[in-house]
C-alpha positions in Angstrom: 10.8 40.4 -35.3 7.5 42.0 -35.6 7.3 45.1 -33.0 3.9 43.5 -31.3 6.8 40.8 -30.2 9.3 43.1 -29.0 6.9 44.7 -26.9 6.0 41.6 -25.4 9.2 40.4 -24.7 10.5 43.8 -22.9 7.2 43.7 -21.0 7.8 40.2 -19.6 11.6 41.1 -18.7 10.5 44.1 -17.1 7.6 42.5 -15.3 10.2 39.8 -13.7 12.5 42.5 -12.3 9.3 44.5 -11.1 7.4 41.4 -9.6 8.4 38.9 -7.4 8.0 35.2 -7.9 5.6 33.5 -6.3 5.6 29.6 -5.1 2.6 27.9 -6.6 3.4 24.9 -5.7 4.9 24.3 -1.6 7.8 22.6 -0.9 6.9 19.1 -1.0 9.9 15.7 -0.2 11.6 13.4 -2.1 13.7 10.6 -1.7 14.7 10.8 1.5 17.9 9.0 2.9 19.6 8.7 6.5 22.0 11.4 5.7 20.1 13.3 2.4 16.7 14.7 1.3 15.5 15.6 -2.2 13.2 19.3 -1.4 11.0 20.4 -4.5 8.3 23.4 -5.2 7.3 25.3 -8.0 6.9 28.9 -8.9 5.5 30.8 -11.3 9.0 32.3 -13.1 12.7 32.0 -12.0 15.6 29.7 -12.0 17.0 30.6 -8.2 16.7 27.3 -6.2 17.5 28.2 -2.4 16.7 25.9 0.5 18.0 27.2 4.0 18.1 24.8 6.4 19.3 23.9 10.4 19.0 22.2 13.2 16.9 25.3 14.8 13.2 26.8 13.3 14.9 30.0 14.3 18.8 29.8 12.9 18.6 28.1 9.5 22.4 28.8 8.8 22.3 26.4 6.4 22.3 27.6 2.6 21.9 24.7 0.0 21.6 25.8 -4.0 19.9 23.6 -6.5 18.9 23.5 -10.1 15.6 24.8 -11.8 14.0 23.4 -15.2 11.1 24.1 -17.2 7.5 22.2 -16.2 5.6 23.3 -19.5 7.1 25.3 -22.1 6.5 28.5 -20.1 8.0 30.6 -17.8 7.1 28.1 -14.5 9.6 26.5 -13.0 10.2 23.7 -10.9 13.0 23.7 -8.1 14.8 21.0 -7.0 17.6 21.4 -4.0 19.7 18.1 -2.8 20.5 18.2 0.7 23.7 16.2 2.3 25.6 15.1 5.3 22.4 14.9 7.1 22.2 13.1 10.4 20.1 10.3 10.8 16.6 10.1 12.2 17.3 13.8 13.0 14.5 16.6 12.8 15.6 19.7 10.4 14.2 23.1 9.5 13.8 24.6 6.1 12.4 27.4 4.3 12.6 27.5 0.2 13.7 30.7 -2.1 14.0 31.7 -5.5 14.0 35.3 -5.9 11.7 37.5 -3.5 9.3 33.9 -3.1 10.4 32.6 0.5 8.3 29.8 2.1 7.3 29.4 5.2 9.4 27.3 7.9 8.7 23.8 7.6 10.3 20.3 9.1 11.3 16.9 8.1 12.6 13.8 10.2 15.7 11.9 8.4 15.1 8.0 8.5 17.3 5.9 10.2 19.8 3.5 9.5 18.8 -0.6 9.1 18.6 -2.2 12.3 16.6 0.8 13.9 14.5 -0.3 17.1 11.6 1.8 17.8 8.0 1.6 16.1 7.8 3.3 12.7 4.8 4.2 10.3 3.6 4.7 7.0 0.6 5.9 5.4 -0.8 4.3 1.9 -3.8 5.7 0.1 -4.4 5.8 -3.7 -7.0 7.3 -6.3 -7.0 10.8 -5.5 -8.1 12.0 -8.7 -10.5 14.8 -8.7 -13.8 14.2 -8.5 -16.4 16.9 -9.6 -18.9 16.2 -7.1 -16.1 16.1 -4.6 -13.8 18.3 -5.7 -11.7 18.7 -2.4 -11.9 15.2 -0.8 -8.7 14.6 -1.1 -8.0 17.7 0.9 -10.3 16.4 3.1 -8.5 12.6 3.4 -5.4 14.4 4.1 -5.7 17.4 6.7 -9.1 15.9 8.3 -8.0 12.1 7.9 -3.9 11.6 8.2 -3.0 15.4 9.8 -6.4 14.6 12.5 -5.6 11.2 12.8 -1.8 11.7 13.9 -2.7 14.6 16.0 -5.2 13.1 17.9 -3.3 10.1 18.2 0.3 10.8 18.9 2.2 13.3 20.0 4.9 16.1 18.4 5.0 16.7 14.7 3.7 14.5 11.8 6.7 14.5 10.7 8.2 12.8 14.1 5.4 9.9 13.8 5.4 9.3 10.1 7.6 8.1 8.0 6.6 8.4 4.1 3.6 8.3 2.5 3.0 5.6 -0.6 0.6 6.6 -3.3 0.1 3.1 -5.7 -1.7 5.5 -8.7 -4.1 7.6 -10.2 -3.0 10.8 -8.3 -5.2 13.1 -11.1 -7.9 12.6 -12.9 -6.0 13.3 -16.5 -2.1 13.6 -16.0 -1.8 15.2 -19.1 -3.9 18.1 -18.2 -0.5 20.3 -16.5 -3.4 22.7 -14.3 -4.3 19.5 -12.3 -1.3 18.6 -10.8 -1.0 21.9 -9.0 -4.5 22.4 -8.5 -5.8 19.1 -7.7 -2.8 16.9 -6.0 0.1 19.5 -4.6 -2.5 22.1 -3.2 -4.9 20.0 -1.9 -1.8 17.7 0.2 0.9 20.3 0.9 0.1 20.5 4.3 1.5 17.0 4.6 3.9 16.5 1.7 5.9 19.6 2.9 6.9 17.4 5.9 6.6 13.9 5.0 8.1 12.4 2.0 5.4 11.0 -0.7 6.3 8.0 -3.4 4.0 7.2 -6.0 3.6 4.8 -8.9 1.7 6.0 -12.1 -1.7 4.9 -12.4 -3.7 4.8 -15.9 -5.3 7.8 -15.1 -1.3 9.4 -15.1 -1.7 8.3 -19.0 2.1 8.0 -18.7 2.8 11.8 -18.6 6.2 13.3 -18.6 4.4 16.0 -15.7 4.6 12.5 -13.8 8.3 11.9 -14.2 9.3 16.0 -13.6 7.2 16.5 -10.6 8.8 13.1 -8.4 12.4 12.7 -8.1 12.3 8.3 -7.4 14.9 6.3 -7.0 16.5 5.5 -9.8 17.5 2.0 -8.6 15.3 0.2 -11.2 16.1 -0.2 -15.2 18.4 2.3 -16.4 16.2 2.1 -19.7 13.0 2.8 -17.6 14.1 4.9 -14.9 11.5 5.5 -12.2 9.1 3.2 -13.6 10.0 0.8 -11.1 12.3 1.1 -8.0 13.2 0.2 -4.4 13.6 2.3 -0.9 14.6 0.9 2.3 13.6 2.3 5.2 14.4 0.6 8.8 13.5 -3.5 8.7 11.1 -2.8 5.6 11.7 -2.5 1.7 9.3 -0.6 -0.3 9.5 -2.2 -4.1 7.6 0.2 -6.9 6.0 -1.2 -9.9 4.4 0.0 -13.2 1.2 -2.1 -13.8 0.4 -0.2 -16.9 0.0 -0.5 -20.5 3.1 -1.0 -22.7 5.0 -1.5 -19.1 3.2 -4.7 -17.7 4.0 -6.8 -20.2 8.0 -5.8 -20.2 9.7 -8.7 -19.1 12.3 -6.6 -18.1 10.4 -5.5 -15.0 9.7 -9.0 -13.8 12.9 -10.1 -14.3 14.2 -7.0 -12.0 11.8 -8.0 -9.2 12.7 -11.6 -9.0 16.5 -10.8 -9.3 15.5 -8.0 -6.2 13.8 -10.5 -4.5 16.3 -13.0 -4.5 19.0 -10.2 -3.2 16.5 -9.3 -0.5 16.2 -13.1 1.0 20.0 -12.9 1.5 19.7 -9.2 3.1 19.5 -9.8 7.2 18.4 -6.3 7.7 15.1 -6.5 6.2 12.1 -8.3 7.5 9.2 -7.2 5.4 8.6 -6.6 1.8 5.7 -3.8 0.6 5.2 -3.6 -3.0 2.9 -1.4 -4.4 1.6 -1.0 -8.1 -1.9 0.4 -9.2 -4.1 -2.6 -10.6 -5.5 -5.6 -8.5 -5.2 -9.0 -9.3 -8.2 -9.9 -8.0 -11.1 -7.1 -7.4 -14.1 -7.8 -5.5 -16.0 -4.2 -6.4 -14.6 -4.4 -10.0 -13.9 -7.3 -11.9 -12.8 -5.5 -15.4 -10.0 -3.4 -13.6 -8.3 -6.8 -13.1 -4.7 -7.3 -14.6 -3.0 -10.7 -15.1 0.5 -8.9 -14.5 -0.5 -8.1 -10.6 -1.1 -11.9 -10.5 2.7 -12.7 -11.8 3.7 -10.2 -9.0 2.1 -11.6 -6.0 3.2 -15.1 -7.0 7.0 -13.9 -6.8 6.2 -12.4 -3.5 4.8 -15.5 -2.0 7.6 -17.5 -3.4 9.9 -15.2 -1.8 8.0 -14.8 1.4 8.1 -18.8 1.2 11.9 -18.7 0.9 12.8 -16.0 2.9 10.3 -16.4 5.8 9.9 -12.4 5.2 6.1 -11.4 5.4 5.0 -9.7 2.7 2.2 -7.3 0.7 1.0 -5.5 -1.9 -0.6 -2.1 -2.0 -2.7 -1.8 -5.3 -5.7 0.7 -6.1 -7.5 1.1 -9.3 -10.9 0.0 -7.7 -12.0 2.8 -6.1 -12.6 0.9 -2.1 -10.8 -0.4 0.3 -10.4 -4.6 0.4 -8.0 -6.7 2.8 -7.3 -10.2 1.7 -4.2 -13.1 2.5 -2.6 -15.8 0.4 -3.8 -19.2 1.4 -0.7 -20.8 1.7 1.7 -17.6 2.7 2.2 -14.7 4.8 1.2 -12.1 2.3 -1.4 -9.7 2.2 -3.5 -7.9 -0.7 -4.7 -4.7 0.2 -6.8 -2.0 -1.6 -5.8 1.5 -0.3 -7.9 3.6 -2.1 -10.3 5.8 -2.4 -8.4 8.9 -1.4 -10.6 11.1 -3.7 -12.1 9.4 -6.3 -15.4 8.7 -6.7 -16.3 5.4 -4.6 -17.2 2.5 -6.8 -20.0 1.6 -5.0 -21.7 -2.2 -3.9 -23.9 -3.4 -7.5 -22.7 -0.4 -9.2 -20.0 -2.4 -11.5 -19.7 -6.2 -12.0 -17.9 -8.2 -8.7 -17.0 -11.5 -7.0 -16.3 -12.9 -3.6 -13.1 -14.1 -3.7 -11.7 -16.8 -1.3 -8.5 -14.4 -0.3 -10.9 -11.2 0.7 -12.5 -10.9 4.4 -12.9 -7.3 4.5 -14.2 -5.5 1.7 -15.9 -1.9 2.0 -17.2 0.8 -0.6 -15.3 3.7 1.4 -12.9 6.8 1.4 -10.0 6.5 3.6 -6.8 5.3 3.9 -4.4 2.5 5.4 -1.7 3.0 8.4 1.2 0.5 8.5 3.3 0.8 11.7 6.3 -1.6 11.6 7.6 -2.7 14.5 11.5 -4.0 14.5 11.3 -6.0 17.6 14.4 -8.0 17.8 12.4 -11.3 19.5 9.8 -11.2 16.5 9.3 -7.9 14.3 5.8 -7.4 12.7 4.1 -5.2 11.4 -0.1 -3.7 11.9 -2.3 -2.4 8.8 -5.4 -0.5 10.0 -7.7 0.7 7.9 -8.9 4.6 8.9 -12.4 5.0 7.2 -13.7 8.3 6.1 -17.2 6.4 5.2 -19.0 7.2 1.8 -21.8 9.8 0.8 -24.1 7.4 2.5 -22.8 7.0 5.5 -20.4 9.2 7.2 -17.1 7.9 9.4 -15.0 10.2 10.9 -11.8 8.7 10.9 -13.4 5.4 12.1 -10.8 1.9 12.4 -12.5 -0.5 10.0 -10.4 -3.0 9.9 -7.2 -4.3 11.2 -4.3 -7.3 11.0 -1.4 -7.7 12.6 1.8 -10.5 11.1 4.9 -11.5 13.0 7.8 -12.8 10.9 8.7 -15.8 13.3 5.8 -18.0 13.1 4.1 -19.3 15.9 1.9 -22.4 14.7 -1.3 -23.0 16.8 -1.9 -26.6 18.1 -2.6 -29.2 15.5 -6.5 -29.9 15.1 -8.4 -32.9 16.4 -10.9 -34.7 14.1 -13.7 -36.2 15.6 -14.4 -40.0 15.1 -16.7 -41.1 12.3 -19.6 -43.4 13.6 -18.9 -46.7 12.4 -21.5 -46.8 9.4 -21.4 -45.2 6.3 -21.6 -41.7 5.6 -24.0 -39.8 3.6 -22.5 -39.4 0.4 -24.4 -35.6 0.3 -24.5 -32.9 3.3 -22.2 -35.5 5.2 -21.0 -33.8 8.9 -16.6 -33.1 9.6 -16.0 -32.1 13.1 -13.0 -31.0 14.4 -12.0 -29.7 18.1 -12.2 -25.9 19.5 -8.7 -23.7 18.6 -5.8 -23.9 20.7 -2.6 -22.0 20.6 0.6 -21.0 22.2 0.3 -17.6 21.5 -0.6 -14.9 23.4 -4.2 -13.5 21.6 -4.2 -15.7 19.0 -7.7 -16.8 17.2 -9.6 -19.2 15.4 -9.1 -16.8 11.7 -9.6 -19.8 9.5 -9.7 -23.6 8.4 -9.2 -25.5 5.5 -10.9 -29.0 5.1 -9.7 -31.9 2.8 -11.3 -35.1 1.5 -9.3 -37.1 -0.7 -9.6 -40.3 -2.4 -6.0 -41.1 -1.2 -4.0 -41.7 1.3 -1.8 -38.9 0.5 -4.3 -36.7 -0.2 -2.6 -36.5 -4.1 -6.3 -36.9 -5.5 -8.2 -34.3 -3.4 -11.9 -34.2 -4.5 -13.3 -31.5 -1.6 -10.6 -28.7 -0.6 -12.5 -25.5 1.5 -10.3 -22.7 2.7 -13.2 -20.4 4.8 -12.1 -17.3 7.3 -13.5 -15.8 10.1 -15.1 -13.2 8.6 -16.1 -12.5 4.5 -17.6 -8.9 4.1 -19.5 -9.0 1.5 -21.9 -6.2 0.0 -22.3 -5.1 3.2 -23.2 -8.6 5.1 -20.4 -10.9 6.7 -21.6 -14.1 4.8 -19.5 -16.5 7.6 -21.3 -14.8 10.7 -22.0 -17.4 13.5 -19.6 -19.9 11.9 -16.7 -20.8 14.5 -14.8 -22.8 12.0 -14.8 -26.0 14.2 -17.1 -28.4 11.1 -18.0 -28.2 7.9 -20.9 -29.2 6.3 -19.8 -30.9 2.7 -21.6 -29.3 0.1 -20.4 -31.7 -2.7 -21.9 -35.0 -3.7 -19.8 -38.2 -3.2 -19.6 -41.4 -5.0 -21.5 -44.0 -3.0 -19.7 -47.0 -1.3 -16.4 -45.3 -1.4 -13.5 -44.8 1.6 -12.2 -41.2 1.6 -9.7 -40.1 3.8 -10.3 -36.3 5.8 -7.9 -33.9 7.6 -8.2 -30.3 8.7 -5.6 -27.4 10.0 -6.5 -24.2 11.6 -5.1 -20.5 10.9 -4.7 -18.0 13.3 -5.5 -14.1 12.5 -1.1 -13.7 12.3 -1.5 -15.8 9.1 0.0 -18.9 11.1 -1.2 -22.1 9.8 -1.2 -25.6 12.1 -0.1 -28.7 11.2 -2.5 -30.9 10.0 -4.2 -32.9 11.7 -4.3 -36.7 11.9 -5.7 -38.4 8.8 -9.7 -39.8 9.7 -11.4 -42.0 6.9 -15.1 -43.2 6.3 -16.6 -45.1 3.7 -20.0 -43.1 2.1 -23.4 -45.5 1.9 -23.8 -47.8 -0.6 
């Protein structure tokens, strides 16, 4: 060994003995259970993994040892302490160690066992990646946006009001790069993540780095062969379902295979009543048409056959287009929602190529992200998305609702439609009139959100020529293209064959994603 080495190595071993260690990255949470709690942080040398912990801020007489492992082929370590026989939905104190490095005192609340009655939350957000005009929005979506939001809005500790955090990709800009995961994610959320758990899925942008797979302890409830690439977490009434939508894993069969088996287990499982998956890529993207993936598409088609089975509400968190969109199946409970952009930069209205799509009413070039609070009511648990805007570089918003749904499992129909008469001479056979009766429904609140018209050559409505499905609302580049509709006619804007008898019908939706019946079967005969 030359002496130039030697030298070095002594200096480093005497530097650790006369340096402390210090925690680059804060303790942030990990798959946490009823009764355990995965705690994580990183420092810049040093195996010792100590998390103290108690009931009390001031008596952590607790001492919990973990395990240490290399993060980059240097010195830098990242800790990881397991702690057990927890109690359930229980707030606990903890400070980390290793060496001289202690952390601050910080909190976490324990979820609780299935059939848990009160109210509980969850925040989803995605595309966090830095931007360089921007460089600490993401700090500003978390402590000005969630921390803000949850201050002003309820009361205690964050960490007593929200449950975990989901993260559907693209939490850095190149995942490769090792400096930006400290620099860009941990630092910029550790005032949350140090009291709230935090499960992502890889984006593209995570380019499938092993930096991915060290920092996040998942569950490893998926493929053995793929571990953390896809997985499942219950918490309460709700299941939270992770999926990879990337390259070389979207076209695994294996994964699709997992979800409908998991599916089909779910349906059977009493205790839960929703389903959230989340996974990075759209199906359908209203700003950004090339970031589409056929593979989300084979995913939300198992969801609504399972939501259709089950009668479980369901949805799926996706990012990858950087704005936020809210859509619905037509024929199911099950929403599509666009959580992002936490961070990166907004793809902005006629910047990239788009499309209005039938399932979207709400679609917004913004930064912000999405609160889900789950109610477990025993008569008829739902559960309320609301979209907290953070605006754009246009236009500021200041933690602004934008948008919000609410959808109860039990389903509630409104009253079935009633079509209006046709004169008794032939119809136009272009721009011909339907009219239907005002909304009516049994439940409390409920609104006219949508209809869907039907002319068919047959009886049985087997050979449909004219199907429309409109909502209430369709934001749009900025404009609501269905303003001043109310839903009640429809103008057909199809030409019919002349001296022909067609047969009509109509149902309503209400804004819980409850269709009608539908309504009693009119015909007319166009002009000859």
């Amino acid at each position: 060994m030359k002496i130039n080495q030697i030298i070095s190595f002594a200096f480093l071993f005497l530097a650790q003995f006369l340096f402390s260690q210090k925690i680059e990255i804060k303790p942030y949470l990990q798959d946490a259970e009823p009764t355990s709690i995965k705690i994580m942080w990183q420092t810049d040398f040093g195996e010792e993994s100590i998390v103290h912990w108690g009931l009390n801020e001031n008596n952590l007489k607790n001492k919990t040892k973990g395990t240490a492992f290399d993060i980059n082929f240097t010195d830098k370590s990242v800790h990881e302490v397991s702690l057990s026989e927890l109690k359930r939905f229980t707030t606990y104190y903890y400070k980390v160690q290793t060496g001289k490095a202690v952390s601050e005192v910080y909190q976490f609340k324990t979820p609780p066992f299935s059939g848990f009655s009160k109210k509980i939350n969850l925040v989803a957000m995605s595309d966090m990646q830095y931007d360089w005009q921007h460089p600490t929005k993401f700090k500003e979506i978390v402590e000005e946006g969630v921390l803000t939001y949850f201050d002003e809005n309820y009361e205690g500790d964050i960490s007593d009001n929200l449950a975990m955090v989901v993260i559907p990709g693209d939490l850095v800009e190149r995942g490769t790069t090792f400096n930006q995961w400290e620099e860009h994610f941990f630092k910029q959320s550790e005032k949350l993540f140090s009291k709230v758990p935090v499960y992502p899925v890889p984006g593209n942008h995570e380019r499938n780095s092993e930096y991915y797979f060290k920092y996040f302890q998942l569950p490893k409830n998926g493929n053995s062969a793929y571990p953390e690439h896809w997985w499942f977490k219950d918490y309460a009434n709700t299941r939270i379902i992770g999926l990879d939508s990337n390259d070389g894993y979207r076209n695994m069969k294996e994964q699709l295979v997992w979800l409908q088996e998991l599916l089909e287990k779910t349906a059977k499982n009493d205790t839960i009543d929703f389903v959230f998956a989340q996974l990075h890529h759209p199906h359908k993207s209203e700003l950004w048409i090339p970031g589409e993936e056929d593979f989300t598409g084979k995913v939300v088609k198992l969801l609504e056959e399972f939501t259709e089975k089950a009668n479980k509400p369901s949805l799926h968190f996706f990012g990858h287009t950087h704005g936020y969109s809210r859509g619905q199946s037509k024929e199911h409970k099950h929403l599509w929602v666009n959580v992002a952009s936490a961070g990166g930069a907004i793809d902005n209205w006629g910047e990239f190529e788009g499309r209005d799509y039938d399932e979207f009413t709400v679609t917004q070039d913004e930064y912000g992200f999405v609160l889900a609070t789950i109610d477990p009511n025993k008569e008829n648990p739902s559960f309320t998305l609301k979209r907290i805007s953070r605006g754009n570089n246009i236009e500021f918003r200041d933690n602004q609702l934008r948008d919000s749904i609410t959808v109860f499992k039990k389903t509630i129909q409104p009253n079935q439609p009633i079509l209006s008469n046709f004169s008794k001479e032939n119809q136009p056979i272009y721009k011909m009139l339907l009219k239907a009766n005002i909304f009516k429904s049994d439940k409390k609140d409920a609104f006219h959100a949508a209809s869907n018209w039907q002319i068919s050559t047959t009886e049985d409505f087997s050979k449909i020529v004219y199907n429309s499905w409109k909502q209430h609302e369709n934001w749009y580049y900025k404009e609501n293209r269905q303003k001043n509709d109310d839903l009640t006619d429809e103008v057909v804007d199809r030409k019919l064959n002349n001296n022909t008898a067609y047969y009509v019908r109509v149902r309503y939706r209400d804004q819980f994603l409850n269709w009608s019946n539908w309504s009693d079967i009119k015909t007319f005969k166009t002009e000859k």
